[in-house]
SELO-928637 format. One record per residue: residue number from 0; residue in three letters; x, y, z of N, C-alpha, C in turn. Coordinates in pm, whole numbers, plus 50000, padded with zeros to 5 digits. Atoms other than C-alpha are relative to their C-alpha. Example, Ala and Ser with C-alpha at 12.3 -4.5 7.8 and 13.67 -1.06 7.14 Angstrom:
   seq   type     n.x     n.y     n.z    ca.x    ca.y    ca.z     c.x     c.y     c.z
     0    ALA   50089   49881   50000   51230   49550   50780   50090   50120   50000
     1    SER   49918   49881   49994   51367   49894   50714   49923   50109   50073
END
This chain:
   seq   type     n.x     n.y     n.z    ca.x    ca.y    ca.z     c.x     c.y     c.z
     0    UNK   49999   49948   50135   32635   96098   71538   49861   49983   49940
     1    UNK   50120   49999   50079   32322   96190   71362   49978   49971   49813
     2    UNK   50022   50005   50102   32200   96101   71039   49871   50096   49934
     3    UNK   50081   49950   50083   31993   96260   70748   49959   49906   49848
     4    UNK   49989   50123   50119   31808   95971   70527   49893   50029   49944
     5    UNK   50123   49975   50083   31600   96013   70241   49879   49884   50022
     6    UNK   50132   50130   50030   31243   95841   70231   49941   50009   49865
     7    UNK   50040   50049   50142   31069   95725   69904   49884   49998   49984
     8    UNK   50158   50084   50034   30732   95628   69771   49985   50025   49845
     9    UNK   50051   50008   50130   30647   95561   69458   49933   50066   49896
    10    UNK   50078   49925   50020   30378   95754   69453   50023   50145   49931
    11    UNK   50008   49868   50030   30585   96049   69436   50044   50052   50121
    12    UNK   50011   49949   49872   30617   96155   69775   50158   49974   50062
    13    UNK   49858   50045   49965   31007   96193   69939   50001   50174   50063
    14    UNK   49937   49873   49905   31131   96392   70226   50090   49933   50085
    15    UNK   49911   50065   49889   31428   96389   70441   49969   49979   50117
    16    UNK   50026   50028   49857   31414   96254   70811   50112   50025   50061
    17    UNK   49874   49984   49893   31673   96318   71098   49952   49894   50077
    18    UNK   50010   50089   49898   31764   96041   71303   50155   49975   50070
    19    UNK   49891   49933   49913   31926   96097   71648   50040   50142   50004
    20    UNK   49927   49900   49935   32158   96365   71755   50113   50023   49957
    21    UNK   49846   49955   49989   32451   96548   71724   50074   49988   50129
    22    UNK   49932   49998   49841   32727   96526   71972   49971   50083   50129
    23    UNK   50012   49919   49897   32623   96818   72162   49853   49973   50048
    24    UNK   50118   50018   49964   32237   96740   72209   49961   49830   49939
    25    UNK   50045   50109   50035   32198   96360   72158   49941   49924   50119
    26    UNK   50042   50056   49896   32085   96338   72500   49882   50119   49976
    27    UNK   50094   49966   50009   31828   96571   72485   49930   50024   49895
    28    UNK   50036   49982   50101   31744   96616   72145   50019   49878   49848
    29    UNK   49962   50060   50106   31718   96271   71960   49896   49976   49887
    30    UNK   50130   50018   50097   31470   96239   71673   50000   49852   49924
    31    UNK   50045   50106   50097   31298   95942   71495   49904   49992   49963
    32    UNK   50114   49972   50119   31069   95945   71209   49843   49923   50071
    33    UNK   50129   50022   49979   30708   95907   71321   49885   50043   49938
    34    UNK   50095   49954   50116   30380   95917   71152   49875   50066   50099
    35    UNK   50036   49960   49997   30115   96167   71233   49850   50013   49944
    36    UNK   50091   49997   50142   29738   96125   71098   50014   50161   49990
    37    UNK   49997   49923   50042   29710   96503   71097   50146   50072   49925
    38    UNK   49854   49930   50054   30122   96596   70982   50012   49903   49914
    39    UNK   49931   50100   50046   30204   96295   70832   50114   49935   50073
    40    UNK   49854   50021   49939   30577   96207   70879   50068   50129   50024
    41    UNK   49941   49904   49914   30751   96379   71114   50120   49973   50124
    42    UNK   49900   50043   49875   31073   96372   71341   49956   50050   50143
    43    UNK   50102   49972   49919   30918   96321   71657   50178   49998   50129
    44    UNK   49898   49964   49888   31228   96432   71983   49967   49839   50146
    45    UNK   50026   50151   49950   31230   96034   72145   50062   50043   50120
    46    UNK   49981   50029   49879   31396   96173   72466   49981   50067   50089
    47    UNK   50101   49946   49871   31136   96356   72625   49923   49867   50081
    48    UNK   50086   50107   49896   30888   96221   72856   49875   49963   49911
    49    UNK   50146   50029   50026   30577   96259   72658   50071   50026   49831
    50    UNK   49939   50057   50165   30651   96165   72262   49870   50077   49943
    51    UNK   50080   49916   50065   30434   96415   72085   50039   50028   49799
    52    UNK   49984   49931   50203   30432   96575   71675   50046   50120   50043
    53    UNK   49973   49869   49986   30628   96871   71674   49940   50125   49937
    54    UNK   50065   49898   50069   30382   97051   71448   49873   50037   50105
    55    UNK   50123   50002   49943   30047   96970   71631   49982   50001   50124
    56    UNK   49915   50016   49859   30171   96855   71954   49898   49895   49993
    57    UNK   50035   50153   49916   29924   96574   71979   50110   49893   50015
    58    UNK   49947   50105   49955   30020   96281   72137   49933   49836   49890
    59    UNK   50015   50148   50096   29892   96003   71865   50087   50029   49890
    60    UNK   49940   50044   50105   30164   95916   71678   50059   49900   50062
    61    UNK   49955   50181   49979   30307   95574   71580   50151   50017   49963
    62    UNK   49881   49957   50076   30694   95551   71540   50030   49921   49897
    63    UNK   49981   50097   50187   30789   95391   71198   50065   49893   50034
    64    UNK   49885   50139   49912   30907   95021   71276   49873   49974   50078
    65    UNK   50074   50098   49938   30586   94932   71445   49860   49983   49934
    66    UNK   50134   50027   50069   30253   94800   71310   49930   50053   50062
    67    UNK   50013   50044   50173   30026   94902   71170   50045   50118   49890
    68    UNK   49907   49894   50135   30275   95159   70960   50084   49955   49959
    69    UNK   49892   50049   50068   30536   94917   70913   49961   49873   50027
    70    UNK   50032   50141   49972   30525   94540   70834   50070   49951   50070
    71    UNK   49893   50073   49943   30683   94294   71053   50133   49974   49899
    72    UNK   49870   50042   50100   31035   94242   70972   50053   49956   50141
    73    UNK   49907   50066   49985   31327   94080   71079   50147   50012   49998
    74    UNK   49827   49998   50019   31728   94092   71108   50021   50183   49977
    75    UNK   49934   49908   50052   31889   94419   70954   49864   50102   50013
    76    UNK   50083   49846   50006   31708   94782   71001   50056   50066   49924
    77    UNK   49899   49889   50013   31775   95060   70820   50040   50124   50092
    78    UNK   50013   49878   49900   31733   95327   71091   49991   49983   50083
    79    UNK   49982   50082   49894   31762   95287   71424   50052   50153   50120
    80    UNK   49955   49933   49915   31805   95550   71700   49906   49984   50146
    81    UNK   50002   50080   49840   31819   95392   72097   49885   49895   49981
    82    UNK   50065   50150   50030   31532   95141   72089   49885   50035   49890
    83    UNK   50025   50017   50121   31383   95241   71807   50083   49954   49853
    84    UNK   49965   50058   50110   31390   95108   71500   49907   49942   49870
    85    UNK   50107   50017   50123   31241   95047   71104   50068   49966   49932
    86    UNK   49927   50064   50091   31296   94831   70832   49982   50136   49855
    87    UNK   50035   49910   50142   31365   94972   70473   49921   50024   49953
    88    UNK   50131   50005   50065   31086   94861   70328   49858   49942   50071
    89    UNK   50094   50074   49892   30707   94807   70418   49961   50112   50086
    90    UNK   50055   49891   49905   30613   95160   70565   49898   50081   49926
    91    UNK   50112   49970   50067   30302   95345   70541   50051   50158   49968
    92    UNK   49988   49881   50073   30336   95657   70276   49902   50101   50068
    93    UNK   50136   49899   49938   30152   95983   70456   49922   50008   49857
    94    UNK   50099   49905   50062   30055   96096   70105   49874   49893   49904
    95    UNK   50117   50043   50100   29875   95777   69898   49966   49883   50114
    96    UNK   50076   50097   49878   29845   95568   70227   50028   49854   49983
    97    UNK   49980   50134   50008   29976   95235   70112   50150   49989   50073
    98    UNK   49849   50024   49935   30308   95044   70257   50074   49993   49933
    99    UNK   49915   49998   50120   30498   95130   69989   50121   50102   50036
   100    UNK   49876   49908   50002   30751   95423   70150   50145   49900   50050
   101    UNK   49833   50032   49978   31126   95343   70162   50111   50077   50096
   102    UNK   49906   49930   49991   31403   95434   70364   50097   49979   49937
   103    UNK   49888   49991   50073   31667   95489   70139   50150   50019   50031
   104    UNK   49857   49954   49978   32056   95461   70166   50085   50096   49966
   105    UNK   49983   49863   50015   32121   95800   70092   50025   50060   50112
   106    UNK   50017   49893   49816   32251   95927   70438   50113   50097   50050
   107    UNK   49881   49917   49975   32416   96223   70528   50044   50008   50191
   108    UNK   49972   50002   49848   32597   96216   70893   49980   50165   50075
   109    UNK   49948   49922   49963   32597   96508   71084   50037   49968   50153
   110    UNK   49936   50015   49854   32746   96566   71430   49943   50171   50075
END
């Protein structure tokens, strides 16, 4: 089961992310939010071979949940699809560049 969770920033800045799959493509088609210097944030397809930006296609991006775009954390994630994973808070905003974006509990399921 896939989700659809809002992100935050302070700044101003909020777009939805997909994370995972639907029942019918959750093996080939799972997504988790990754950051991009040229896209920003972007749902990057985690179960290929080569982990790319779906806009640009480079290959440098970081997935959200690891430093240095998210701070260390601990216990409870909010997001989480196969071994990824990111805390709520503590992620870097594409648009004013500080660690101020949120994932928010706002999540719609789909399948």
């Amino acid at each position: 089961m896939g989700q659809i969770i809002q992100v935050a920033c302070p700044c101003g800045f909020s777009q939805s992310v997909k994370i995972s799959g639907g029942m019918r493509d959750f093996k080939t088609n799972a997504t988790f939010p990754h950051y991009c210097k040229t896209c920003g944030l972007v749902d990057v397809n985690v179960t290929t071979s080569t982990i790319e930006c779906p806009t640009c296609h480079t290959q440098e991006v970081v997935a959200y949940g690891v430093p240095p775009i998210s701070l260390p954390f601990e216990g409870y994630t909010s997001v989480q699809c196969r071994e990824y994973s990111a805390p709520y808070k503590g992620n870097l905003c594409p648009q004013c560049q500080k660690m101020t974006l949120e994932f928010t509990n706002n999540v719609m399921m789909f399948d």
